[in-house]
Backbone bond lengths (Angstrom), bond angles and torsions (degrees), N, CA, C in turn:
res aa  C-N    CA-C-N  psi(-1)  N-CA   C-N-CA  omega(-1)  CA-C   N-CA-C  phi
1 X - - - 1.450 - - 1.527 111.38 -
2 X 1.334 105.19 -20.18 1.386 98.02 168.19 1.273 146.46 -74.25
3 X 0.923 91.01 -19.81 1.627 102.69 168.68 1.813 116.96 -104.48
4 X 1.078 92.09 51.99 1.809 95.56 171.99 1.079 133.13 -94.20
5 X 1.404 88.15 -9.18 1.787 106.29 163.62 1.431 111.65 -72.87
6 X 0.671 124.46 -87.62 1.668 135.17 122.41 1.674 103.47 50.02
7 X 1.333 106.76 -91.62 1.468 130.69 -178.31 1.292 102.84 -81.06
8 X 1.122 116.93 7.50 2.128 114.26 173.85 1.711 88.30 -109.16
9 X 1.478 134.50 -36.55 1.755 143.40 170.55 1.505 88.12 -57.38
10 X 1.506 141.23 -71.12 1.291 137.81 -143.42 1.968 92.97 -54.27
11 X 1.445 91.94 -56.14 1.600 110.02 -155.98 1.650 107.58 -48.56
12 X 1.752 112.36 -32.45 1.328 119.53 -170.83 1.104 96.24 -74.33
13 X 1.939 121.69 -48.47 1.270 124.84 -160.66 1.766 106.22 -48.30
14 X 1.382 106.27 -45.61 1.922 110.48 -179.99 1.402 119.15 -64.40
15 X 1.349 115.72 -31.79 1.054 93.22 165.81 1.573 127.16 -85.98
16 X 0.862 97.18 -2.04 1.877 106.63 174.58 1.513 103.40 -73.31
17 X 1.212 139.01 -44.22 0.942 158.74 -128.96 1.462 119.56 -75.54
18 X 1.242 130.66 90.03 1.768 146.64 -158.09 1.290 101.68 -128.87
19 X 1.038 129.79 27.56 1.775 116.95 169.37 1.522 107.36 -88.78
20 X 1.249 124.89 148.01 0.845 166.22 -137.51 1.550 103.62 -106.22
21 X 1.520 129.32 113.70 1.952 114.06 -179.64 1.534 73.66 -68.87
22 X 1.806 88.22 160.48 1.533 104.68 173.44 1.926 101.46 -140.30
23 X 1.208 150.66 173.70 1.097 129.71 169.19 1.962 87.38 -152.93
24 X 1.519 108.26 135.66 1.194 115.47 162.49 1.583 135.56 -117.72
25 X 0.894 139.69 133.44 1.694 140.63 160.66 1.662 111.89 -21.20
26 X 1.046 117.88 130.96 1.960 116.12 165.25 0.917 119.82 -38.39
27 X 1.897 106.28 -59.57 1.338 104.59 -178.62 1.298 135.38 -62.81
28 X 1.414 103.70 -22.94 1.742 105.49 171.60 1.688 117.80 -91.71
29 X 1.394 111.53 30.28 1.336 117.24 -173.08 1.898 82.86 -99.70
30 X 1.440 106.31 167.68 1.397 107.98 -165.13 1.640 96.25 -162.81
31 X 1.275 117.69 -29.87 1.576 123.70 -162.15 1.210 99.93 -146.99
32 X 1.604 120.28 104.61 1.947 123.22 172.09 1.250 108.18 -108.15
33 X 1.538 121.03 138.36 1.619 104.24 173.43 1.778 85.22 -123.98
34 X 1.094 107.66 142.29 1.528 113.22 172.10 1.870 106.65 -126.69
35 X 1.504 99.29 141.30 0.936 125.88 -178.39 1.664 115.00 -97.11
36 X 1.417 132.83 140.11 1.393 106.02 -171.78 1.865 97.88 178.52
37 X 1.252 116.80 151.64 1.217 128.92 -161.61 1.500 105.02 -67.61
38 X 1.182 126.43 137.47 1.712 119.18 -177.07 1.744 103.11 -77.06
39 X 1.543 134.90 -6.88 1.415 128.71 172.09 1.261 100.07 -69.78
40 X 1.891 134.94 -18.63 1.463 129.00 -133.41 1.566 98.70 -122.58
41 X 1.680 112.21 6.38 1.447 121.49 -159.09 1.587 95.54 -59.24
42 X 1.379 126.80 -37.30 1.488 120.60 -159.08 1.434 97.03 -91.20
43 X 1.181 135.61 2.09 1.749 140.80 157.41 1.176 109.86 -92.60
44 X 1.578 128.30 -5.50 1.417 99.36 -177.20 1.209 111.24 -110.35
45 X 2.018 105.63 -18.23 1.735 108.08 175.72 1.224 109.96 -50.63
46 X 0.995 150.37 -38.63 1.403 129.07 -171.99 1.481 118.74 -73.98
47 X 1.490 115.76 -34.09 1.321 111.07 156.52 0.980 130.66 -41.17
48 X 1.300 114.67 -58.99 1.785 126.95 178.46 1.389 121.88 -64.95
49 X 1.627 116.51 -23.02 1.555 127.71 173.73 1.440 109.11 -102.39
50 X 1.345 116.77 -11.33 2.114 109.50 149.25 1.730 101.61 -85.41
51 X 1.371 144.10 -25.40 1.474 125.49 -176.32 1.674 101.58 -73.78
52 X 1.707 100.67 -33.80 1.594 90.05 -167.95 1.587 110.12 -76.20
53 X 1.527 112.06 -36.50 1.833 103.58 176.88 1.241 86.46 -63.57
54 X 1.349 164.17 -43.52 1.664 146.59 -142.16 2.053 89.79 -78.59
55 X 0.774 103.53 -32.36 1.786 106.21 -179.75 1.787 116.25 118.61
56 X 1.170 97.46 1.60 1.545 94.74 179.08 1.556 98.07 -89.70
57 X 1.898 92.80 168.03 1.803 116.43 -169.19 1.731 79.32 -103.69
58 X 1.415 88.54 137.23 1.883 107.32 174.66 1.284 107.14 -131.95
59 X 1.617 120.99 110.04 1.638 103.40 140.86 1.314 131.76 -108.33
60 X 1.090 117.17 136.44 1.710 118.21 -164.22 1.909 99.68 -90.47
61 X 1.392 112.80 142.58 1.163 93.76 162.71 1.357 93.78 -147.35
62 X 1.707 94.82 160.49 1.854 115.16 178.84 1.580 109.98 -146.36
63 X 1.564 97.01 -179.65 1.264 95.75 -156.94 1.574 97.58 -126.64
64 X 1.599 133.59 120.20 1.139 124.71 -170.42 1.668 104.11 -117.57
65 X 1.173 108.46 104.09 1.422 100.92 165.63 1.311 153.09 -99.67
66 X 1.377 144.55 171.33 1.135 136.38 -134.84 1.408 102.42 -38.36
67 X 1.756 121.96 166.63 1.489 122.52 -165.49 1.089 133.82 1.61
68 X 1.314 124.74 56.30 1.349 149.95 176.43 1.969 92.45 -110.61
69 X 1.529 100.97 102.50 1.494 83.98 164.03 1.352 121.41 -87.87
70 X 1.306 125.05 166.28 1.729 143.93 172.55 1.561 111.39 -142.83
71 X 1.195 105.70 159.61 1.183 118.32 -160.98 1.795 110.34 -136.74
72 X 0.666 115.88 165.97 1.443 103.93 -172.53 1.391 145.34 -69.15
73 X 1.112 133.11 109.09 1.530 126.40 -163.05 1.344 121.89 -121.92
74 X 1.478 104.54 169.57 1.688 103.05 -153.67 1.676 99.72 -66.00
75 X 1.507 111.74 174.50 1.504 113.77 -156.11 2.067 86.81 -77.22
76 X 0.894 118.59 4.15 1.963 83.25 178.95 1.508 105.93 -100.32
77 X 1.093 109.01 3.12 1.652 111.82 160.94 1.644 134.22 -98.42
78 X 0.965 86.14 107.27 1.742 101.21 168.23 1.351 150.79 -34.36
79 X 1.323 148.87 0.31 1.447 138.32 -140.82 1.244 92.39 -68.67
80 X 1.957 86.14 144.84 1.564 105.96 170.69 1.824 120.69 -108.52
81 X 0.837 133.98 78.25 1.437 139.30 -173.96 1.496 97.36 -46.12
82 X 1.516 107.67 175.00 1.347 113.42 161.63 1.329 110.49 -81.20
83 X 1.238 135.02 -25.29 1.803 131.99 162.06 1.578 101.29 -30.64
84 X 0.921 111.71 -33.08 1.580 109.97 -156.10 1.598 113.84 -107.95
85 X 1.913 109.10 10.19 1.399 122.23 160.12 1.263 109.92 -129.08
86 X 1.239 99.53 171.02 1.420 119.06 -157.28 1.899 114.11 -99.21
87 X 1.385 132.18 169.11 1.377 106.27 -153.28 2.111 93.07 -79.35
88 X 0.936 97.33 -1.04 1.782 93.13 175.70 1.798 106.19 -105.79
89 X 1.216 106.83 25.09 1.428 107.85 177.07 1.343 111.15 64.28
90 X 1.156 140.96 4.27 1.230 123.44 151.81 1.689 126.78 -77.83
91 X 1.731 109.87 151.10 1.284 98.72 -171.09 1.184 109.21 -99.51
92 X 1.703 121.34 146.94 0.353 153.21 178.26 2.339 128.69 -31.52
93 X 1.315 100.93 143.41 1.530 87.84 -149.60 2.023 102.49 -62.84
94 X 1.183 108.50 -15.03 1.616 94.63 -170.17 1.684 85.74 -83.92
95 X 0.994 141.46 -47.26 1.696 139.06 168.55 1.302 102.34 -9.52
96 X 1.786 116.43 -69.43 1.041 127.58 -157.65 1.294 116.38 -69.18
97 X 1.484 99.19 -41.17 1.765 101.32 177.85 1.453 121.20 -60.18
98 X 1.140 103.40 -30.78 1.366 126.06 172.54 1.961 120.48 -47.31
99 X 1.684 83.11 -76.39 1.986 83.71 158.48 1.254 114.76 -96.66
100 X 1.086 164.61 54.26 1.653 158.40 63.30 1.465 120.54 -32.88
101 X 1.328 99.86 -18.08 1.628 116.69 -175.17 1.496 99.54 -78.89
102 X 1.187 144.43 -61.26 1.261 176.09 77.33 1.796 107.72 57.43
103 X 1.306 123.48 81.72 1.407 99.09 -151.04 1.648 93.70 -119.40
104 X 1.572 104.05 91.70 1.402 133.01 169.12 1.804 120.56 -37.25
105 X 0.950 120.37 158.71 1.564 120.02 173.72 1.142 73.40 -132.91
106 X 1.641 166.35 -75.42 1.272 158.40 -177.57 1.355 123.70 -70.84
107 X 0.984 105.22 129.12 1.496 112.03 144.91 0.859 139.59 -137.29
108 X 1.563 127.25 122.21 1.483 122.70 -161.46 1.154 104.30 -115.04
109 X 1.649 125.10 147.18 1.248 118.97 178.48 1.490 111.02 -118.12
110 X 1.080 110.39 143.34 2.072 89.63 -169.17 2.023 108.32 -141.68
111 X 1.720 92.38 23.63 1.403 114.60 158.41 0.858 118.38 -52.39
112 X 1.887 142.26 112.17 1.681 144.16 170.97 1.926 92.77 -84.14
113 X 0.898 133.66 -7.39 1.011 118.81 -139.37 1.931 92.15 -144.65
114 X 1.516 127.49 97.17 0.981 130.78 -149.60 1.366 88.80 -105.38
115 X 1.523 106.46 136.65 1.396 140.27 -177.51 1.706 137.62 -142.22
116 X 1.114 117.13 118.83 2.159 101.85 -166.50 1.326 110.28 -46.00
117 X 1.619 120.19 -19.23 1.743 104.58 -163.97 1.681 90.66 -80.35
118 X 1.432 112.59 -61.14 1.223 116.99 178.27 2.029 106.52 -40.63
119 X 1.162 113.29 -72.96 2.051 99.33 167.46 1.461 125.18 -8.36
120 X 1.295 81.84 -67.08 1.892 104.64 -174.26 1.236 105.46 -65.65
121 X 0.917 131.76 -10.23 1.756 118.93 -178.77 1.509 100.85 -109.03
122 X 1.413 130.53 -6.05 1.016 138.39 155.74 1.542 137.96 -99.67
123 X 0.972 90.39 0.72 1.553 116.51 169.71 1.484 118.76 -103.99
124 X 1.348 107.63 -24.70 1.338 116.47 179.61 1.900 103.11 -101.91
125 X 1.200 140.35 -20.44 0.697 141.45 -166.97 1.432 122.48 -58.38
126 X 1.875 133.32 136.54 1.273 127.49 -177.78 1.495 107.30 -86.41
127 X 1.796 128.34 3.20 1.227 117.73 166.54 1.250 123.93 -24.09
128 X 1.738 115.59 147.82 1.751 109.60 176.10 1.351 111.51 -113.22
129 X 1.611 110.91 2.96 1.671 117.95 158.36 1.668 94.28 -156.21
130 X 1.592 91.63 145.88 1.382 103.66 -174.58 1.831 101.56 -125.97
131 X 1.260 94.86 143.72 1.762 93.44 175.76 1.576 105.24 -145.73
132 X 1.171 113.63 119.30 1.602 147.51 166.43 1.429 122.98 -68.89
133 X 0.948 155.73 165.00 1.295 160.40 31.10 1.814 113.19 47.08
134 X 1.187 105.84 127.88 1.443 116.09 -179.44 1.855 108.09 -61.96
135 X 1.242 105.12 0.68 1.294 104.23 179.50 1.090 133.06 -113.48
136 X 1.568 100.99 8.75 1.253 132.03 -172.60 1.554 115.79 -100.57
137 X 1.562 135.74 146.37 1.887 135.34 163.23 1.114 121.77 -24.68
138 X 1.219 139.07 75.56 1.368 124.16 -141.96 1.747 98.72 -67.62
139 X 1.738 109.20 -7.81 1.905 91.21 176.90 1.727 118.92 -69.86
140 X 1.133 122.93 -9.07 1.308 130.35 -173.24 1.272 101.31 -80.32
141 X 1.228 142.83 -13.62 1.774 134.50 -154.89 1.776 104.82 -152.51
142 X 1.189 87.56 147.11 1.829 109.53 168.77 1.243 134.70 -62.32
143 X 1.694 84.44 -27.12 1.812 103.11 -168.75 1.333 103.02 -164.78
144 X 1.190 92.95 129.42 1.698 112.69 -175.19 1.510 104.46 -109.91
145 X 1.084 121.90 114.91 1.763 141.06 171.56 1.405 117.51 -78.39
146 X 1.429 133.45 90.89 1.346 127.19 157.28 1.356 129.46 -89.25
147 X 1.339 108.31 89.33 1.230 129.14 -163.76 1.580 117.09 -72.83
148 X 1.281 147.91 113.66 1.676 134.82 162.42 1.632 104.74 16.58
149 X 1.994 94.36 54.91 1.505 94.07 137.30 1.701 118.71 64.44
150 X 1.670 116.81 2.89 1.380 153.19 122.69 2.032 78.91 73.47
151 X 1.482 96.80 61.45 1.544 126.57 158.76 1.425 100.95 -80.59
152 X 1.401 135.73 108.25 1.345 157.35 164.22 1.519 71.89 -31.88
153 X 1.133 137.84 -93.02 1.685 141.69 -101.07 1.596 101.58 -100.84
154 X 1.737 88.45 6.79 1.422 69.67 158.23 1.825 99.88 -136.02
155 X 0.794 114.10 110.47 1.564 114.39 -150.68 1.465 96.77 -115.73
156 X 1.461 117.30 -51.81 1.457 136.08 168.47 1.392 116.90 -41.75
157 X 1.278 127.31 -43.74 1.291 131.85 179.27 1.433 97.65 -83.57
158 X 1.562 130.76 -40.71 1.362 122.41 174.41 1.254 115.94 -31.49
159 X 1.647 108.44 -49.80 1.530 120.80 -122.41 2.205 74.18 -92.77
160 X 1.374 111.93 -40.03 1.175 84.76 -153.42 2.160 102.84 -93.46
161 X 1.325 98.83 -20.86 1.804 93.06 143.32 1.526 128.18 -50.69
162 X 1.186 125.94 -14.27 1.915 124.32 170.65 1.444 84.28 -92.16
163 X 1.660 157.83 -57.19 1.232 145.93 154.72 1.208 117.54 -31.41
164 X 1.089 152.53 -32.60 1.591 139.99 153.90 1.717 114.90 -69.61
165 X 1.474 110.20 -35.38 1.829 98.34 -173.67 1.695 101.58 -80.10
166 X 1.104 114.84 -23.92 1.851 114.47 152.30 0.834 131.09 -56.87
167 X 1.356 119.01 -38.92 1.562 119.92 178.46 1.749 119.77 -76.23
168 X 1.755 102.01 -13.90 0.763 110.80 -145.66 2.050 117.74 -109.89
169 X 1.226 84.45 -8.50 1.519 140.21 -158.70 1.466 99.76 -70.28
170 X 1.465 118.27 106.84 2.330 95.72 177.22 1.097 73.37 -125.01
171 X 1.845 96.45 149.34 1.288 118.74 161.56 1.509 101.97 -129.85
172 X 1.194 114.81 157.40 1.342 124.36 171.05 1.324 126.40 -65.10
């Protein structure tokens, strides 16, 4: 219930909503921000440490909530505490400046587990291609990934199958 503010922002955000699918080449990707469950952190480093040897800037961000511990991670990762939202669940304005600040040609989202904070940061996002999870709105994204049947446990092989249909990807 707390966040109904929240999910009343998502609802306006759709109907506002005129962007354009867009689809880009790997090589001309330059800036990825990935989105992704804080249980899935040890599936996604390797994603994020093959984009960064490939030469792109990555920040990953997640969302850890109450007694959920974390531990410390290298600076292109994100956690978002509740310190860092607001009492209607929105986060907070230096949050925002922060990823609005951040001006992605990707965005990948690699959430099994659908949530408004996670929405809203994808709904709000200046990405210029977005790619989801089959479990995801498919109006928010370019490309929808149905991965082996979107088995949590196997998340690792997910993560680096959305790295091959990118790599793999021509556009004109």
């Amino acid at each position: 219930m707390v966040d109904f503010f929240l999910k009343r922002k998502i609802k306006e955000l759709r109907r506002q909503h005129k962007r354009n699918k867009r689809f880009m080449n790997y090589t001309d990707l330059q800036r990825v921000c990935i989105l992704f469950d804080m249980a899935d952190y040890e599936y996604i480093a390797p994603l994020v440490d093959k984009l960064i040897a490939d030469g792109k800037d990555v920040m990953a961000w997640t969302y850890a909530a109450r007694g959920i511990a974390f531990s410390d991670y290298p600076p292109c990762y994100h956690v978002i505490t509740d310190r860092d939202l607001t009492f209607c669940y929105f986060p907070k304005k230096y949050l925002m400046n922060r990823y609005l600040g951040f001006p992605a040609d990707l965005l990948i989202d690699l959430c099994y587990i659908p949530h408004a904070l996670n929405e809203y940061f994808v709904a709000s996002s200046p990405a210029l291609y977005r790619l989801g999870l089959k479990t995801a709105d498919p109006l928010w994204y370019d490309m929808i990934v149905d991965i082996r049947g979107q088995e949590k446990e196997e998340m690792e092989k997910n993560a680096a199958d959305v790295l091959f249909y990118l790599k793999n990807l021509r556009v004109k």
